[in-house]
N, C-alpha and C positions, 0 to 999 in steps of 0.2 A: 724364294729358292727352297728348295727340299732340305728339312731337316733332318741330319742322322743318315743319311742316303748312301753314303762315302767313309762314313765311322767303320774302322776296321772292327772286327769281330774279334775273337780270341781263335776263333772257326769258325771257317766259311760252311756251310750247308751242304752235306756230300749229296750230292745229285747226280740220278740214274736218267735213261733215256731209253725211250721206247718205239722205235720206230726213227725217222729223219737220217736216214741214210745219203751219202753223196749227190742223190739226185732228187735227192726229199727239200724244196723250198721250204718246207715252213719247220723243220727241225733248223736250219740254219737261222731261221728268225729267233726259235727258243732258244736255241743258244746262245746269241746275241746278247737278247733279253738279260736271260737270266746270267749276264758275264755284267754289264754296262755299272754296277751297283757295286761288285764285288762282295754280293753276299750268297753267291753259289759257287762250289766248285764239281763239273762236272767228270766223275769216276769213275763212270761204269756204264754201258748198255748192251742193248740185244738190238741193232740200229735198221733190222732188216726183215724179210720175211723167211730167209734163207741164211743156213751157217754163213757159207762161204759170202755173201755180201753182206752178212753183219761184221764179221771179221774184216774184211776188206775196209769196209767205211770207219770202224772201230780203229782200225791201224791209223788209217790215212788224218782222223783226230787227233790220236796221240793218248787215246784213252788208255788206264793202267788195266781194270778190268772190260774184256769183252764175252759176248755171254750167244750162245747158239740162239734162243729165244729167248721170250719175257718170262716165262714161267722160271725157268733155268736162272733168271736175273734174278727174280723177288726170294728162289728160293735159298740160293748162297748167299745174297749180301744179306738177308735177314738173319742170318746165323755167323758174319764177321759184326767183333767188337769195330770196328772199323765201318763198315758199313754202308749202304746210301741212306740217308733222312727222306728224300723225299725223291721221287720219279716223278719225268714231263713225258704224256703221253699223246704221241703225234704222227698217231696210225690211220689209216682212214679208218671212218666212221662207225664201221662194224664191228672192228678192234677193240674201241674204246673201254665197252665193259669189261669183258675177260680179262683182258690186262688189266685192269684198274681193280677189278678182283681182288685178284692172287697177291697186288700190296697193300690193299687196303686191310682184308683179313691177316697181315701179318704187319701191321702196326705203321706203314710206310704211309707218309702224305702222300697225295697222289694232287700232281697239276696238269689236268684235259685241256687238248685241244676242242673244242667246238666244230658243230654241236654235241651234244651228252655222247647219245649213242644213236644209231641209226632205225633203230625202233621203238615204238612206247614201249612194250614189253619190258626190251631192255631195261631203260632211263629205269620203269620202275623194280625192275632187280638190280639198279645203281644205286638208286635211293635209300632200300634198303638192305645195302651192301655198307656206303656209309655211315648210315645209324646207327650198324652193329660193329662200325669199326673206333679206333679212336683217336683215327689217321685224320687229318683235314683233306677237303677236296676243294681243288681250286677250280674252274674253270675258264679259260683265258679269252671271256670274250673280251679283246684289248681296245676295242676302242669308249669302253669305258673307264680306261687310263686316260683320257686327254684332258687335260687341264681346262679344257673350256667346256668340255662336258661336265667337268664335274661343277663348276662355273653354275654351267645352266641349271644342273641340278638343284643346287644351293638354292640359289632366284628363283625357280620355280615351288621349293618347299619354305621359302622365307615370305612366299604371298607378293612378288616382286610384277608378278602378271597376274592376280587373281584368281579367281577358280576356273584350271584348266575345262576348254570346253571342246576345242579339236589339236587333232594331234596329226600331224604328217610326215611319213616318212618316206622315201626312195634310196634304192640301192642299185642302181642300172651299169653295168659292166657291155664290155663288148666281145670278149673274146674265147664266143663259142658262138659265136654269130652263124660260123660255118663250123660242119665237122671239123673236129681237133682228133690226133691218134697219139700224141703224146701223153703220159703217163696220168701229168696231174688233171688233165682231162679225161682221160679214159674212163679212173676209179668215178671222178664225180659222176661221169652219166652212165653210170652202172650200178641199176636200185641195189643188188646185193650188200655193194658195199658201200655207197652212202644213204641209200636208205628210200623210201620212194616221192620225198623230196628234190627237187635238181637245185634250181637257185633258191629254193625257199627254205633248204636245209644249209646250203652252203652259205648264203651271204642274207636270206630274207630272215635270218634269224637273228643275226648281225643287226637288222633295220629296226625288228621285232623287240630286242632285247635292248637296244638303246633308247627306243621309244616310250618304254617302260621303266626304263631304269631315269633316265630324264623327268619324265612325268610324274611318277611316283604312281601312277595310276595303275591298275590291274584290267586284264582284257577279259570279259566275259561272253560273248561272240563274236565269230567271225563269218563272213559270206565271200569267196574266193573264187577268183576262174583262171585256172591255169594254163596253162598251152604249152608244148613243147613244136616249136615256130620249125627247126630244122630235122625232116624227112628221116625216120627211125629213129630218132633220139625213145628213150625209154621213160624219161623224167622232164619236169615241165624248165624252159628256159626261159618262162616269162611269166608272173602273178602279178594278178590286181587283187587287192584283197581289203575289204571293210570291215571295220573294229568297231565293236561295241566295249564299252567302258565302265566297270561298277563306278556310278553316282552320276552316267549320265552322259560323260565325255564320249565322242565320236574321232572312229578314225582312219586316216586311208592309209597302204604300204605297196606301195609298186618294188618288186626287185623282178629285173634283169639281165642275164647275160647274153640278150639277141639286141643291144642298144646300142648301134655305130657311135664313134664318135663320147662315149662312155668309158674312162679306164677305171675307176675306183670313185667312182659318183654317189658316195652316201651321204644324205641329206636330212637334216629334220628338222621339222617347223612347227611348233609350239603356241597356241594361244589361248590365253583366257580372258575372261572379261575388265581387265586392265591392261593388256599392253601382248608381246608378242616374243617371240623368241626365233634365232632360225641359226643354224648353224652349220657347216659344210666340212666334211673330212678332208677333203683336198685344199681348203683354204684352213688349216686347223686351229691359227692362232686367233683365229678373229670369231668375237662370236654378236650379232647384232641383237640389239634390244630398242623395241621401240613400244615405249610407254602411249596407250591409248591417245591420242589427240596432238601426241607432240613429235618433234622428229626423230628420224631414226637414231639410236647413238652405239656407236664403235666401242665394244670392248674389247681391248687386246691383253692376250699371254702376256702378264706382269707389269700390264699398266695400269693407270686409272682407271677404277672401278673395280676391278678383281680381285675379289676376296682370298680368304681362308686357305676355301679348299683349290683352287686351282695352284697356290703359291706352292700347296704342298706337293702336287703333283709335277713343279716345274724345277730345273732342273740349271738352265743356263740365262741369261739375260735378256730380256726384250727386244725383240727386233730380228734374234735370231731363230732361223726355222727349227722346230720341234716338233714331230709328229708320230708315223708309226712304230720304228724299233721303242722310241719311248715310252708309248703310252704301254703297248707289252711290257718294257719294263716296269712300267708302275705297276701292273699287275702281279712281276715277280719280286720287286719291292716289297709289296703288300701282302704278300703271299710268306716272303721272309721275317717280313714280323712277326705274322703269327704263329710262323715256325720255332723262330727262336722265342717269342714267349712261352708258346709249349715247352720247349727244351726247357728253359730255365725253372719253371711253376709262376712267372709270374701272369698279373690280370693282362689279357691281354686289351690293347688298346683300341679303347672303344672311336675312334677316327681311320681303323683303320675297315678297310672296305674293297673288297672282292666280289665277281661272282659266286655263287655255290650250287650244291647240287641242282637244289630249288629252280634256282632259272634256269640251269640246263632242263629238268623235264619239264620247264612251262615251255623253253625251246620246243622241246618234241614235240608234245601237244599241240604246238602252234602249227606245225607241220604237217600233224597226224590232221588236223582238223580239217587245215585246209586242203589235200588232197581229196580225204572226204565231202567237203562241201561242191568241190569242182565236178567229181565225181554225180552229185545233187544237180547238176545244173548253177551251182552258185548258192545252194539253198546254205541258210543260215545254220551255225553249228557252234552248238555250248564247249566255252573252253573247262 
């Protein structure tokens, strides 16, 4: 079980919002998230692109402060004694720098939606946005809150399969199969504002950055051929893409949103020269291990075999299902640690683990690369 998870605070974490308005899906996820622990309370946003629907969506919360935009947000509460600590930023993908800016140069943590930003340019005036600030930056790619990721992580850095040598991942969804004219499809297949990425920015980076963060391994090229399968789409709705590996290791990444019969099919399969690893989002408590030559063996969320780090990441008892609003919250868990370590002056705790900038711009890159390489014919291209 998680320790500390549920310990009241003396204060809760004043948190801002950026963006996730009434018809925003994934600001109702942040929200969630960062409710489930009770180590945030949120105060204040600018929830929209417009006054009057940031006000609108800011009432129908029950928020005390509401703000015309983000800039108007970071620049009042950074001058109340009162204040927000930290803003979650969950604008589409062009947004992300600017806003994340204007709090970071005024001392405010800042926790991203994914990916970074929608261009490398960007990511690299994020990078060094952060450096110079003295704000922490989270980024929530959350499915490395799951307990059996972190699991596989462990086993794989404790020498449990050997020296990783291929690494597989998929991500195939189904529903942009056909033209969508609803909102949260709109932004995604429109390069301006997510980027010129389609599934490779939205969920291939999701495939990408759990691949890597599982493996421990780093990517040093890629060779990609993208398609965009439905008639005037602008950005590609299906990648294959091959991974080259500093030390060696090889690797494939299919994502998806033209795969019938696909809702949330992220997958990754693991193997080295002792044994193998495979694991499934949609099955999330189970993760298999099969040691070279011998049968396969089941490990499950808080059972036999399951170390350290997954016990920390869990929350309720075996057997019952746990998966995404959690594993985001383990992210804003993790994220609140190190909030209130800062607050306080103390060290902060070296178990505790997030994304950061960093893989948000290996994100981009990963992206940048591969359109580039498609663009090549597929030709190969240095991360």
């Amino acid at each position: 079980m998680v320790t500390g998870r549920n310990e009241s605070h003396s204060r809760r974490i004043r948190l801002g919002m950026v963006g996730g308005g009434n018809d925003a899906f994934i600001g109702g996820v942040h929200r969630i998230a960062s409710r489930i622990d009770d180590q945030f309370e949120l105060v204040a946003g600018a929830l929209s692109s417009t006054p009057e629907k940031s006000r609108a969506s800011g009432e129908a919360l029950g928020l005390p402060r509401i703000y015309d935009d983000f800039k108007q947000l970071a620049i009042r509460e950074a001058r109340r004694k009162d204040g927000i600590e930290a803003v979650s930023i969950v604008t589409p993908n062009h947004m992300h720098f600017p806003a994340a800016r204007e709090f970071l140069k005024r001392g405010i943590h800042v926790i991203c939606d994914k990916p970074l930003t929608s261009t490398l340019l960007d990511a690299r005036k994020m990078v060094k946005a952060v450096e110079a600030s003295d704000a922490l930056f989270v980024l929530t790619h959350n499915y490395t809150g799951y307990p059996m990721v972190r699991q596989a992580r462990q086993m794989v850095a404790a020498g449990d399969i050997g020296t990783v040598r291929v690494v597989q991942v998929e991500y195939p969804q189904d529903w942009l199969t056909v033209e969508q004219d609803f909102k949260q499809a709109e932004w995604r297949t429109d390069p301006a504002r997510s980027g010129a990425g389609g599934s490779t920015g939205d969920i291939g980076t999701h495939a990408y950055n759990l691949a890597c963060f599982i493996s421990g391994l780093e990517a040093e090229e890629l060779a990609a051929d993208l398609a965009a399968f439905v008639p005037g789409r602008q950005v590609d709705d299906n990648a294959h893409v091959m991974l080259r590996f500093k030390g060696g290791a090889k690797g494939m990444l299919w994502s998806s949103q033209v795969a019938p019969g696909n809702e949330n099919a992220l997958r990754v399969r693991i193997y080295g020269d002792k044994g193998g690893l495979e694991w499934a989002q949609e099955d999330p408590n189970y993760l298999w291990f099969t040691p070279f030559g011998e049968p396969k063996r089941l490990i499950t969320r808080g059972g036999a075999g399951a170390g350290d780090e997954a016990a920390r990441m869990s929350r309720i008892p075996p057997g019952h299902p746990e998966g995404y609003l959690e594993g985001f919250a383990n992210i804003y868990s993790e994220a609140a640690a190190a909030i209130l370590a800062r607050r306080t002056g103390a060290d902060p705790d070296p178990s505790v683990t997030y994304p950061t900038v960093y893989d948000g711009i290996a994100g981009v890159r990963f992206v940048a690369a591969c359109v580039e390489s498609s663009q090549k014919n597929a030709a190969w291209r240095k991360l």
